[in-house]
C-alpha positions as CSV (number, residue, x, y, z in Angstrom):
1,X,0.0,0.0,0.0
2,X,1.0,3.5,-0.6
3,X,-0.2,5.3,2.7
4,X,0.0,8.9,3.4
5,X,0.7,10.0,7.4
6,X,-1.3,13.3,7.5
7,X,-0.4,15.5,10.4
8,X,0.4,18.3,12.0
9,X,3.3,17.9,14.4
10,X,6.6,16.0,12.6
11,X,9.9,16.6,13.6
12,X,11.6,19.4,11.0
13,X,15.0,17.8,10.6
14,X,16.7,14.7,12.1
15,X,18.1,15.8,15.2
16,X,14.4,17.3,16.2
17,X,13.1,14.9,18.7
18,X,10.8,17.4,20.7
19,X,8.0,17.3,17.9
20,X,6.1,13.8,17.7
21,X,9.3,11.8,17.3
22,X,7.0,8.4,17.6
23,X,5.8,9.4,14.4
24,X,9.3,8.3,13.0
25,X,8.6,4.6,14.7
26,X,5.4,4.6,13.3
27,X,6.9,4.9,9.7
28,X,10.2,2.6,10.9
29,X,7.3,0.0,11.2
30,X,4.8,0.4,8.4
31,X,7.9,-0.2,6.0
32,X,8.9,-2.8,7.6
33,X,5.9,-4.1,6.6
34,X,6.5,-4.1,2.9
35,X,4.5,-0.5,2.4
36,X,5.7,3.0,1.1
37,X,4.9,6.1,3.6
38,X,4.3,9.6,2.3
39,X,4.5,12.6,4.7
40,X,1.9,15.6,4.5
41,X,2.3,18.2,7.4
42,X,2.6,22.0,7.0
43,X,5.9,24.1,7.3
44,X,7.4,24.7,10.7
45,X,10.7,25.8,10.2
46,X,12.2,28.1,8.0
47,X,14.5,25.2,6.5
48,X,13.5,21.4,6.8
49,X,15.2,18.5,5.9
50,X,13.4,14.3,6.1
51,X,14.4,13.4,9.7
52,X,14.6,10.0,8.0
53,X,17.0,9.1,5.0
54,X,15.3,9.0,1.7
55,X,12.0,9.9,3.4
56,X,9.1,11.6,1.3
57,X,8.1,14.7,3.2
58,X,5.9,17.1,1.6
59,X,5.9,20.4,3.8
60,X,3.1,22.2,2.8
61,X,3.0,26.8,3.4
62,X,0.5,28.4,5.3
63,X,0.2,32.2,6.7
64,X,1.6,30.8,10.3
65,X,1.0,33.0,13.2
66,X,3.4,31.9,16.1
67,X,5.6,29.1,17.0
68,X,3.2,26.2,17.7
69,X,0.4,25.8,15.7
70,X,-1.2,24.0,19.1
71,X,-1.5,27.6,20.3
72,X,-3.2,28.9,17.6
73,X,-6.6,30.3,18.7
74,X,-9.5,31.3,17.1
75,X,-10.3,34.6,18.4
76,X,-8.6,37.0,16.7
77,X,-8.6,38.0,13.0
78,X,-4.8,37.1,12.6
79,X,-5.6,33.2,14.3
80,X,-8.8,33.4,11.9
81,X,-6.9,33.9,8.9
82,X,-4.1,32.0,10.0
83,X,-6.2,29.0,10.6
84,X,-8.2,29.5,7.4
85,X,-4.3,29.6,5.3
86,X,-3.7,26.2,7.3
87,X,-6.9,24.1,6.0
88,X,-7.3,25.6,2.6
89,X,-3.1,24.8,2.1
90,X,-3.9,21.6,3.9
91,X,-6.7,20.4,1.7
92,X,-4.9,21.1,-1.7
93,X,-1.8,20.0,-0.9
94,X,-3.2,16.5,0.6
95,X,-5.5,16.3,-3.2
96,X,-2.4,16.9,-4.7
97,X,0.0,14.0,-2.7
98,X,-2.9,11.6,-3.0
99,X,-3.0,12.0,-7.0
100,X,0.9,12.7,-7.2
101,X,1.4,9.0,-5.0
102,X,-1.4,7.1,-6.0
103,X,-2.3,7.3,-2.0
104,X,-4.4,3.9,-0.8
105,X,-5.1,5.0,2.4
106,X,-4.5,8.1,4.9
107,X,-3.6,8.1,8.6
108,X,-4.4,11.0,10.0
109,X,-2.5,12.2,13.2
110,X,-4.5,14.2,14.7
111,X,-7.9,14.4,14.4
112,X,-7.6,17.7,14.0
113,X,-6.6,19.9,11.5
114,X,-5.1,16.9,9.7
115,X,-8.5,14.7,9.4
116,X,-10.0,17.9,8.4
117,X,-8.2,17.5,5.4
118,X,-9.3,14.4,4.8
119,X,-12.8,15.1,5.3
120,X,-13.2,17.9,2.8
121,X,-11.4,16.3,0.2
122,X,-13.9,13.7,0.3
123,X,-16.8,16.2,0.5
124,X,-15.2,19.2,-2.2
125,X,-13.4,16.5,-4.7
126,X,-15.0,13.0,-4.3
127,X,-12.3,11.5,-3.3
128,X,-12.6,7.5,-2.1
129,X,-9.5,6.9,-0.6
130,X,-10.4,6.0,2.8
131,X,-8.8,7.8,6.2
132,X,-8.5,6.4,9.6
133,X,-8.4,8.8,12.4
134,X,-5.8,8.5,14.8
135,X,-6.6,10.8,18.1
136,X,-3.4,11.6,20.3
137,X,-5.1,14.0,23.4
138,X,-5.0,18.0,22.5
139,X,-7.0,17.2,19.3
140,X,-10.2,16.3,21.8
141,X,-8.9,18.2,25.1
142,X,-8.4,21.3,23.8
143,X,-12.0,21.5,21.9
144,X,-14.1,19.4,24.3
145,X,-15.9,22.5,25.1
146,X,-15.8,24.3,21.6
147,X,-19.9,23.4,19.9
148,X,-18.6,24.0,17.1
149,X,-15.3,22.2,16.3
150,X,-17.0,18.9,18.5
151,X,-19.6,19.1,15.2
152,X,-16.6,19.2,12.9
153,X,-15.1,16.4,15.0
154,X,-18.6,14.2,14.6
155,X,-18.7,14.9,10.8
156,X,-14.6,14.1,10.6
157,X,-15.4,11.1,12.3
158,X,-18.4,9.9,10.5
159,X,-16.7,9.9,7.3
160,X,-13.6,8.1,8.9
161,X,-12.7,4.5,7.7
162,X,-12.0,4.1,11.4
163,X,-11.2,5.7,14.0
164,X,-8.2,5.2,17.0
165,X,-7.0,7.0,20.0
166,X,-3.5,6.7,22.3
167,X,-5.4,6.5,25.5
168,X,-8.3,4.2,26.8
169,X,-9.8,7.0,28.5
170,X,-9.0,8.9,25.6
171,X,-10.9,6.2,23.5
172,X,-14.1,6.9,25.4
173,X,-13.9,10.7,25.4
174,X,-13.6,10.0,21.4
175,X,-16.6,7.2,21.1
176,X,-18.7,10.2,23.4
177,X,-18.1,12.9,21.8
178,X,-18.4,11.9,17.9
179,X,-20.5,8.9,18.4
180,X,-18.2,6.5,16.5
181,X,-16.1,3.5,18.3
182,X,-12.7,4.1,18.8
183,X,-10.5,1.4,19.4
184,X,-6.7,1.8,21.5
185,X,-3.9,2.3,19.3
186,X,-0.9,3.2,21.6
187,X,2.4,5.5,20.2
188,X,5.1,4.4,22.4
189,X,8.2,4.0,20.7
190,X,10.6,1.7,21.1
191,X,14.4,2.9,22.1
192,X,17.0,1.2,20.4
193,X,19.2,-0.6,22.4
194,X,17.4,0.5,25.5
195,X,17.4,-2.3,28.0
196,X,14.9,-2.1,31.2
197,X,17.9,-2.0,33.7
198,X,17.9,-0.1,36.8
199,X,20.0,3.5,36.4
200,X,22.6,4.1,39.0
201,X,21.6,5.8,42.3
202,X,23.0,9.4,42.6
203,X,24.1,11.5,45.3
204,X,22.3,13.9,45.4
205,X,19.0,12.7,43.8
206,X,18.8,13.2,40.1
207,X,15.1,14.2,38.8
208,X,14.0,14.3,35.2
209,X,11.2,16.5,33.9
210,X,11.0,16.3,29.2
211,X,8.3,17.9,27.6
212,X,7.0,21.1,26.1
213,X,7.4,24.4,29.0
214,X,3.7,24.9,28.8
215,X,0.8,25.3,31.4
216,X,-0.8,21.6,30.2
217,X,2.3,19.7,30.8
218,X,2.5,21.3,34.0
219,X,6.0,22.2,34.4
220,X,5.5,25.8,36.7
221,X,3.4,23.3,39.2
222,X,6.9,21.0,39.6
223,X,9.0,24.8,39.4
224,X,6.2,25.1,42.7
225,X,7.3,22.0,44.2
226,X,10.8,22.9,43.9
227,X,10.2,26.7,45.7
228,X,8.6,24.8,48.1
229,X,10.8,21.9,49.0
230,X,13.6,25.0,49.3
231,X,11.5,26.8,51.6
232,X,10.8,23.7,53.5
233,X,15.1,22.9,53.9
234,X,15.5,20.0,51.3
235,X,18.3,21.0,49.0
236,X,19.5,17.2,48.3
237,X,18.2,17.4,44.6
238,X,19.2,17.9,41.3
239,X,16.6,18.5,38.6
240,X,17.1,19.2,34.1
241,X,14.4,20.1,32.2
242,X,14.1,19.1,28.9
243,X,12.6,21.0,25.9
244,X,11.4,24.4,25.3
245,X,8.7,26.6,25.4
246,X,6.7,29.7,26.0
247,X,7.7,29.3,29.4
248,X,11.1,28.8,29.7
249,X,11.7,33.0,30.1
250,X,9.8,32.8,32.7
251,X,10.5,29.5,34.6
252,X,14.4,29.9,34.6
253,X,13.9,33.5,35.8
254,X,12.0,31.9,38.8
255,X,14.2,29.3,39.5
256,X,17.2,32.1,39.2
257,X,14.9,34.3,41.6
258,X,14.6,31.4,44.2
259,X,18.3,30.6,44.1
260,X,17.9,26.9,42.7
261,X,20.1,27.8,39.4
262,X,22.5,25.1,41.2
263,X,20.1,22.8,41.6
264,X,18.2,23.0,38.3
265,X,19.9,23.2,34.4
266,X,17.5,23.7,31.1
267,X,19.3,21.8,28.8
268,X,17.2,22.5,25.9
269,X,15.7,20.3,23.0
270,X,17.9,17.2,22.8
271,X,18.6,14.5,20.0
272,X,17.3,11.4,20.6
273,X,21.3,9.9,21.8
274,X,21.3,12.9,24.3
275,X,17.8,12.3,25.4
276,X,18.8,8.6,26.1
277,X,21.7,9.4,28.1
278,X,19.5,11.8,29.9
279,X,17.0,9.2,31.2
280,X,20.1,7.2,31.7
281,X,21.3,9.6,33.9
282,X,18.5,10.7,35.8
283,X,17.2,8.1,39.0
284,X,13.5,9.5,38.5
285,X,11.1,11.1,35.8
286,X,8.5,13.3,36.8
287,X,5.2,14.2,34.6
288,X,3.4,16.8,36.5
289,X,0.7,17.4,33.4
290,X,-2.3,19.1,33.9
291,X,-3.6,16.8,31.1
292,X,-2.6,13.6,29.4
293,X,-3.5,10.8,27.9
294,X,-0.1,8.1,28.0
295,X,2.7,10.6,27.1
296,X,5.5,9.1,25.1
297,X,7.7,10.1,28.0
298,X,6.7,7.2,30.2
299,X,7.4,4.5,27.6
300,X,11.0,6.4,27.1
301,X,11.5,6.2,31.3
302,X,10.3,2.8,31.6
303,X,12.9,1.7,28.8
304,X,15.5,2.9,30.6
305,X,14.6,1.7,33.9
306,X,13.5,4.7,35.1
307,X,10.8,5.3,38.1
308,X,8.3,7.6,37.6
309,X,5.8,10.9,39.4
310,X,3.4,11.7,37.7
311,X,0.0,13.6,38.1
312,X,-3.1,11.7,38.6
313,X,-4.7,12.5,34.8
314,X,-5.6,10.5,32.0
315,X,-4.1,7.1,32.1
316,X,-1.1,7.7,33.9
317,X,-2.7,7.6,37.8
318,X,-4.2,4.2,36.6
319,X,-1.3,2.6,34.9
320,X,1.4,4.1,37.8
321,X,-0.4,2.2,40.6
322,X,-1.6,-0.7,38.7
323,X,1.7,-1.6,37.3
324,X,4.0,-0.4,40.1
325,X,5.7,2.7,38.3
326,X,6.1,5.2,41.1
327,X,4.3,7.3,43.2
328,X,0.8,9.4,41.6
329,X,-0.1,13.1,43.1
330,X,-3.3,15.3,42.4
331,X,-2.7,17.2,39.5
332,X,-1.8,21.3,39.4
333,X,-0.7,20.3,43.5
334,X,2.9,21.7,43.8
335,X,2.9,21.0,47.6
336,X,1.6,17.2,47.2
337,X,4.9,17.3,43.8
338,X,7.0,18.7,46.9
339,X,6.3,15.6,49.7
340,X,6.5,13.0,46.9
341,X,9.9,14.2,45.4
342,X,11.4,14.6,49.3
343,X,9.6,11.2,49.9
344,X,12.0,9.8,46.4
345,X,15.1,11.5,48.6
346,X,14.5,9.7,51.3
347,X,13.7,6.6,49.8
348,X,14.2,6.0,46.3
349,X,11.9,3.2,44.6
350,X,12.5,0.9,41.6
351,X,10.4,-0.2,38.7
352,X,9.4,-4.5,38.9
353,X,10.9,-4.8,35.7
354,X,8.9,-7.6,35.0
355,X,5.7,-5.4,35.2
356,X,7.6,-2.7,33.2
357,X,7.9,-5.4,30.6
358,X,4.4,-6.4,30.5
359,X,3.2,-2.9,30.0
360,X,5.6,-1.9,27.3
361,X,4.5,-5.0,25.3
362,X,1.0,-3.3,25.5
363,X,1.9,0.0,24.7
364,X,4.3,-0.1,21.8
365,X,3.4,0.5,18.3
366,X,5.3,-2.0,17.2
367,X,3.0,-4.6,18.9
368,X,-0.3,-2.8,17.6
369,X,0.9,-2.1,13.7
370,X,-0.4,-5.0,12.3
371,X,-3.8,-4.9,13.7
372,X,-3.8,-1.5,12.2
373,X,-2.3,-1.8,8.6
374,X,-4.9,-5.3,8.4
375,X,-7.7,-2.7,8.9
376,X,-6.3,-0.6,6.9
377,X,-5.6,-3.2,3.6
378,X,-9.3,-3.9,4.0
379,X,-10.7,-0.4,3.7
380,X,-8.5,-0.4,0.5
381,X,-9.8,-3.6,-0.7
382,X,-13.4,-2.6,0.1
């Protein structure tokens, strides 16, 4: 099959592991399988090279308005526009790769915009190649509320082939608000020569937060903890924070502010070697989101041996205390973050690798691609 990955987050060149990185596992896999993968995603950078050799990657313009489009917003005449430029570009550009590379089926990743796509090409051009919808969290959290895109979200869906989500609460949230069944198809991705092994201990404790500095992923509430835990005496701690974002300004000016610039270094975005030698030097990660579904994060920790925090959202609380993973919190709680990081101090726990194993074998792509790529060689056949 010729299948075109449609989305709107894929890393900009190879050493860019901060945006959707599984995404490049997801192809790894699908060609393993004998198929060809087309990319369709808009422009994010002003230069952009495949992050995979040889990889087909059509970066599609748009009038873009900031530096994520996951903050673009509709109410202002510039996000209007901006938004418009996306899903017109979006539309034509996906007509065009589907006649240019004879496309036999689209994964879309996410929802939205890039099911949207999908959807009106159907509707404006007639198109029958079929589109499965693949939903991966801030597609349905951030317009749960929004009337209007939940009915662009039901008509998405009702044209879909079929329709998937990385979370099994996610999967419900899906099946409730566009009426279609969605079934679990997870996006950890597998670390190469990453064996679940125990990291050395540290002295002082080493903590690990990787993620986007934004409110959702809830990295001021661990800043919070850390004020706190100062305030309250504990100073045996060392903390890096991975990534970037809106934030960053902010957070490293409050972390300068509260005289922790010893105890915590922003080391940036991070290729995917220095973000495995990161978990590999870390003794536990901590996921304070405000909201999640499974973050890719936890697969990378549990790889590497790594113990976990994280806030009690999505699946995380559920899959933390049924498989052993470390210690859960309330989420948005930087004085509950504060007792279970001095609690890790004073007495550091391990992962039972053997339940670290049995999750992973659930949660990897890997294990899930043929159940998906069957589906999707009988919507072609069909």
């Amino acid at each position: 099959m010729n299948i075109c990955l449609a989305t709107s987050t894929f890393p900009a060149n190879p050493d860019d592991a901060a945006h959707a990185a599984f995404l490049l596992e997801v192809i790894r896999v699908i060609e393993s399988r004998g198929h060809r993968v087309s990319v369709l995603t808009q422009v994010r950078e002003p230069t952009s090279s495949p992050p995979l050799p040889s990889l087909d990657v059509v970066w599609f313009p748009w009038l873009k308005l900031g530096d994520r489009l996951a903050e673009l917003t509709f109410g202002s005449m510039e996000g209007a526009l901006s938004a418009a430029s996306l899903v017109a570009n979006g539309v034509r550009h996906l007509r065009l790769v589907r006649k240019s590379r004879r496309i036999d089926a689209f994964l879309c990743a996410w929802m939205i915009p890039s099911g949207f796509y999908a959807y009106l090409d159907q509707v404006l051009f007639r198109s029958r190649v079929p589109y499965a919808l693949w939903a991966l969290g801030s597609d349905v959290n951030k317009y749960r509320s929004n009337d209007l895109i939940c009915n662009v979200l039901r008509r998405v869906a009702g044209r879909a082939a079929a329709v998937y989500a990385d979370g099994y609460g996610l999967c419900d949230d899906v099946q409730s608000m566009t009426g279609r069944p969605c079934e679990f198809l997870p996006t950890f991705r597998s670390f190469r020569g990453a064996p679940i092994t125990a990291p050395p201990e540290h002295t002082p404790k080493r903590f690990l937060f990787v993620g986007r500095h934004i409110a959702v992923k809830g990295i001021d509430v661990l800043v919070d903890a850390l004020i706190a835990m100062k305030n309250g005496g504990h100073d045996a701690y060392r903390v890096d924070f991975v990534g970037d974002g809106e934030m960053t300004p902010l957070l490293k000016n409050r972390i300068a502010a509260a005289g922790l610039s010893q105890r915590a270094r922003f080391l940036g975005r991070l290729s995917d070697e220095a973000l495995a030698r990161a978990y590999s030097d870390t003794d536990c990660l901590v996921i304070p989101s405000r909201s999640e579904s499974i973050p890719i994060v936890m697969s990378e920790a549990l790889q590497h041996g790594v113990p976990l925090i994280v806030s009690d959202v999505g699946d995380m609380g559920m899959l933390a205390r049924r498989y052993g993973l470390g210690e859960v919190v309330p989420s948005g709680d930087p004085d509950a973050l504060a007792r279970a990081l001095t609690k890790f101090i004073a007495k550091p726990w391990r992962l039972d690798d053997a339940q670290a194993r049995e999750l992973l074998s659930k949660l990897t792509f890997e294990g899930a691609a043929d159940r998906l790529l069957s589906r999707l060689e009988q919507l072609v056949v069909t």
